[in-house]
N, C-alpha and C positions, 0 to 999 in steps of 0.2 A: 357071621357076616350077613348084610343083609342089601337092598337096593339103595336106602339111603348111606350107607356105608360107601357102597361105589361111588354114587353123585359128588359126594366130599370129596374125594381124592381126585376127582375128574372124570367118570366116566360119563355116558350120555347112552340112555336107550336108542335103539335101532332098531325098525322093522324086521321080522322074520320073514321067513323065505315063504314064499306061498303053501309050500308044501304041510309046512309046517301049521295051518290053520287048527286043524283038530286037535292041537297036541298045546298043554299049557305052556311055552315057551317065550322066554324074553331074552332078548340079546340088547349088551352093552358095548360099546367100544371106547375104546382110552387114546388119544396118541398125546404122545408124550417127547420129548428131548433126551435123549442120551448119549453123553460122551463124543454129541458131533453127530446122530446119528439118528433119524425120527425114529420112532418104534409105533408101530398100531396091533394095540392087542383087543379080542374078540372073547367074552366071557359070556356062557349061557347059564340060563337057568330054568330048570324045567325039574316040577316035581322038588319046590325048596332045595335042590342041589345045584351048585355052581361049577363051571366046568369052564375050562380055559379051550374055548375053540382054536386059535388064531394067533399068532406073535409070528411080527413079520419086526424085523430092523433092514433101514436103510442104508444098507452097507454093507460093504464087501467082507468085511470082518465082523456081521451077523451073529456067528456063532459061538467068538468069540466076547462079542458083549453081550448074547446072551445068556450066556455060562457063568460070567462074572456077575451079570446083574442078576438072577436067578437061579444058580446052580443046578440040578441036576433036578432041582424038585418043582416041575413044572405043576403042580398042582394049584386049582383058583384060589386057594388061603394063601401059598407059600409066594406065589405072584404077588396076589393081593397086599400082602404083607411088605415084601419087597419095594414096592409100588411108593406105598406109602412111607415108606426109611429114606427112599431117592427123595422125595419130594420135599422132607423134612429137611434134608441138607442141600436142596438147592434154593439160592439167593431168589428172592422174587424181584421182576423186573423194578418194580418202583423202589428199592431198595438198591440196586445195582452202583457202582460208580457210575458217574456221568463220563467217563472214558470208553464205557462200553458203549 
């Protein structure tokens, strides 16, 4: 996995926190649609290692999708991976019926 890896799928870098100036780190964020429900996930990288900061869903049953959309293995590949299977099977707007 790498940064241009994330950009394809959607991600987009974001400022790090001030504290963080000394320390090689880059922060990415994704939001995304699922199931009715935005989702904003937060993946770092520091030291060529990725690391899932952040997964927040918009929704009351949060936990619930996101069990199902990510199982148990919250880890930045397994994410990552997942990410990209939703996206492969969601319709892109310009493709959509014109009823939606």
């Amino acid at each position: 996995m790498n940064e241009e890896e994330l950009m394809r799928i959607g991600f987009f870098r974001i400022e790090t926190d001030p504290s963080d100036k000394g320390i090689n780190v880059k922060r990415f964020q994704l939001y995304e649609y699922y199931k009715g429900a935005f989702v904003r996930i937060i993946v770092s990288k520091r030291n060529e290692v990725f690391v899932v900061e952040h997964i927040y869903f918009n929704s009351p049953k949060s936990d619930e999708l996101q069990l199902e959309l990510f199982g148990t293995d919250l880890s930045a590949e397994n994410v990552i991976n997942k990410i990209r299977e939703h996206k492969k099977n969601v319709i892109p707007p310009d493709q959509m019926p014109e009823s939606f």
